[in-house]
N, C-alpha and C positions, 0 to 999 in steps of 0.2 A: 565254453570250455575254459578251466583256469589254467592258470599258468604251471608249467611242471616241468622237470629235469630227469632223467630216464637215465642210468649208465649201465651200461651194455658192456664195458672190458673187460670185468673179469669173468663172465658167463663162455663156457664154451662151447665151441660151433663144431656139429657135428658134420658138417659138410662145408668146410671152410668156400666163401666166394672169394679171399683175395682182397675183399673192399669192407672188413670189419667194421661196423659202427663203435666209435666209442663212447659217444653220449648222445642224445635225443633231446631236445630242448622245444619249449613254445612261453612264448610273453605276447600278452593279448594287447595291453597296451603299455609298449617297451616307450619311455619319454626322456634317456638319457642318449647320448651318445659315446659313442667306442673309440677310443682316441691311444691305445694300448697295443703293441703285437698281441700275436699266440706264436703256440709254441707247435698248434697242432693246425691241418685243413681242415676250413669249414665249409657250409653253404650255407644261408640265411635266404628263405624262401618268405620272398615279404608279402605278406598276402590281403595286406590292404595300410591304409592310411599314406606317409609319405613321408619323403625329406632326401638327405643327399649322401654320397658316397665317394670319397674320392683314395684313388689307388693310381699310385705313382705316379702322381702330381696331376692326372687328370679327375676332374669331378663330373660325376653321373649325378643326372636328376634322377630320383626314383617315384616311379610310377606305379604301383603295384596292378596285376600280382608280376613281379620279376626275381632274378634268383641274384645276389653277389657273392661273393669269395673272399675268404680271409686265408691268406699264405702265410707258413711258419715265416715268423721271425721279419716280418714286411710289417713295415709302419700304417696303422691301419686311423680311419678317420670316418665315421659313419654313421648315421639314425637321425630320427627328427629334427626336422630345424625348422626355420619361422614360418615353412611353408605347410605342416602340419602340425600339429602338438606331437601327436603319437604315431606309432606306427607298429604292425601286427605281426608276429615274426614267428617259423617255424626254423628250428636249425637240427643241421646234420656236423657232429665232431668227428672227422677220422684223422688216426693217428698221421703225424708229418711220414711216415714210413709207405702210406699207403697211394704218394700221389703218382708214384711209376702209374700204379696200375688206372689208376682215373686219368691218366694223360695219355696211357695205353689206350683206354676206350674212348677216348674225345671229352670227356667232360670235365676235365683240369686245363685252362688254357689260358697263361697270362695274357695273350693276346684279346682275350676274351674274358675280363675278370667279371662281365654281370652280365645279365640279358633281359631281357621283357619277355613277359610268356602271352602271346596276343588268343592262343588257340589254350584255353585256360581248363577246358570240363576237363580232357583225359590227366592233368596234373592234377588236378582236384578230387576225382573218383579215385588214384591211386595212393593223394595224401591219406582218402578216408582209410582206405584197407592197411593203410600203415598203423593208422590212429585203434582200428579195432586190433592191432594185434601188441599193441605196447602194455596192455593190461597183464597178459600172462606174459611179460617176456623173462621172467624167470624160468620157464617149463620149459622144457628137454626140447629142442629141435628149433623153439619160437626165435630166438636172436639169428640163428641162419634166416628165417624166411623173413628177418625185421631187414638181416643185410640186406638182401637181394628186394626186398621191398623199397627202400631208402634207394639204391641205385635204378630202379624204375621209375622211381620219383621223379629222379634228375632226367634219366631219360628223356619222360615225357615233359618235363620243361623245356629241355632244349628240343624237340620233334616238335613242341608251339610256339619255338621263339617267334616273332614279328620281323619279320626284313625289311629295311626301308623298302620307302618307295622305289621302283624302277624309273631308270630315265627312259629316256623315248630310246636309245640304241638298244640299251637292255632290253625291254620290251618286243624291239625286233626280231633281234636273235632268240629270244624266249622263244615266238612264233615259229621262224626258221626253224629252228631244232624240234619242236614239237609236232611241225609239217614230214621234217625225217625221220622224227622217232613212229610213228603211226602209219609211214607209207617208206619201212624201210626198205625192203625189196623193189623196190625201183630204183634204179642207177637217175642219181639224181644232177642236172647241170646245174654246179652253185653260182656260176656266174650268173645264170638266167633266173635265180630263184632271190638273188641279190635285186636284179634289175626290178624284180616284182616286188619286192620293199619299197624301191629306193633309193638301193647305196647301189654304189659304186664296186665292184669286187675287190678294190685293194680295201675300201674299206668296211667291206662286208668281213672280211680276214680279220683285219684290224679288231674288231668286235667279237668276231668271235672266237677268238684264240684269248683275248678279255675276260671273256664269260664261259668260254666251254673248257678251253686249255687241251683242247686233243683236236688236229686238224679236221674239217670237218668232212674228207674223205674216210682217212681212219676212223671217226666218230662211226658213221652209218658203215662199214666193214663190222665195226668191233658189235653194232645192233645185228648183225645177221651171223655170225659170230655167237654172240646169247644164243640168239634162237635155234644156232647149229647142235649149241650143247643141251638143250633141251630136246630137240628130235633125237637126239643122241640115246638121251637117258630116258625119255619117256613113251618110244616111238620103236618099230620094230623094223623102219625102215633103210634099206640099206644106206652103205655111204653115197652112192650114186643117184639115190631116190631125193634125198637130203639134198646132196649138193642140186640138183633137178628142182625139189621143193622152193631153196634160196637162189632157184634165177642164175645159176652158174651153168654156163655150157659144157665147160670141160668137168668133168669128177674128179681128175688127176689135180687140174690148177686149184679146186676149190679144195684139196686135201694138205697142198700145202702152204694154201693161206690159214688153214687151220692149225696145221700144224706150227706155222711162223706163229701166229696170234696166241694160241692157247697154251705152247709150250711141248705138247705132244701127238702124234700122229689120233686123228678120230678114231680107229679101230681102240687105240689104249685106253682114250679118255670113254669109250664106251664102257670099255671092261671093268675100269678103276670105281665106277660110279654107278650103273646099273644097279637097280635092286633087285635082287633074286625071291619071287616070294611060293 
């Protein structure tokens, strides 16, 4: 593929997404580096070779395929260096206007200025469908589905980012929670489910208030909870069958842990959501 520059701004969207593309960019083997602001957000999907990135004073080795971010008017510092000659680049330009809404959806996060994409096909298959539709992106409707193409892109880069490794606590708790997510209807004792790790229950807590950030009573409530609002809406069973179903003695008590949790009484949230067909 050669190298090519695509601009998309003054074309209009007939079904606006919110996330405009303003230009589409690829350099197959880009061998300078970028030492200059923008004035506009970008993303730079590097999809092979290497070298380094550094954003606000910290430096990223780049490993491809991973994604980095250039912020309006942020000192930017990036591309090849002695550790590769070149380096392979797809880029996405949206206007500095547009990053509410990519920080609305997760995918603008200085705290997060790059990532590694370790789960690489579904970024890959969605670059392609990008790549077949830049050719007409002149024709009536095609820059709306170029948007909403370009923003699944990113999607699926961050849905294969690589996580580090887990430590051994992490990994614990990974188990634990995966042991209550799959066997949520059973009242579970965390002290004795700690003891069978390992830890200790202050610091079974310790770890996983860490890692899960919701106590882990509330946690297994809030799973039978889910499952209430799905017998709810896909079930024609009463509230008393339901609360019966998730292992609640009383129908009364389980109506107004539902109602505490979800915000409104089950008979409501049955009504509000129910498909009528």
């Amino acid at each position: 593929m050669d190298d090519f520059t695509t601009h998309l701004a003054p074309f209009p969207r007939r079904l606006p997404s919110g996330l405009p593309v303003q230009s589409i960019g690829y350099a197959r083997h880009k061998t300078s580096r970028v030492t200059y602001p923008f004035s506009t957000f970008n993303f730079s999907i590097i999809l092979s070779g290497g070298g380094s990135y550094v954003f606000q004073g910290r430096r990223y080795r780049i490993e491809p395929p991973c994604v980095i971010t250039q912020w309006p008017d942020e000192p930017m510092d990036y591309g090849p260096d002695h550790t590769s000659p070149y380096w392979e680049e797809l880029f996405l330009i949206y206007p500095a206007t547009a990053i509410d809404g990519l920080r609305a959806r997760g995918l603008a996060l200085e705290r997060k200025p790059m990532w590694p994409v370790r789960r690489a096909t579904p970024m890959r298959e969605q670059l392609a469908l990008l790549l077949r539709l830049l050719p007409d992106a002149t024709e009536d409707g095609v820059p709306d589905r170029i948007d909403r193409a370009c923003e699944l892109l990113i999607v699926e880069s961050r849905l294969g980012e690589s996580r580090p490794p887990m430590g051994r606590d992490e990994a614990l708790i990974r188990d634990i929670r995966e042991h209550v997510r799959t066997h949520f209807l059973e009242r579970h004792d965390f002290n004795a489910l700690a003891h069978q790790h390992g830890l200790s229950p202050t610091t079974f807590r310790r770890y996983w208030e860490r890692y899960v950030h919701t106590p882990p009573a509330r946690y297994a409530m809030q799973l039978r909870m889910r499952e209430a609002c799905r017998l709810l809406v896909e079930t024609n069973h009463t509230v008393a069958e339901i609360a019966h179903a998730l292992n609640f003695e009383d129908p009364l008590y389980f109506s107004r842990r539902f109602s505490a949790a979800i915000g409104v009484p089950a008979t409501t949230y049955r009504h509000r959501h129910r498909v009528h067909t």
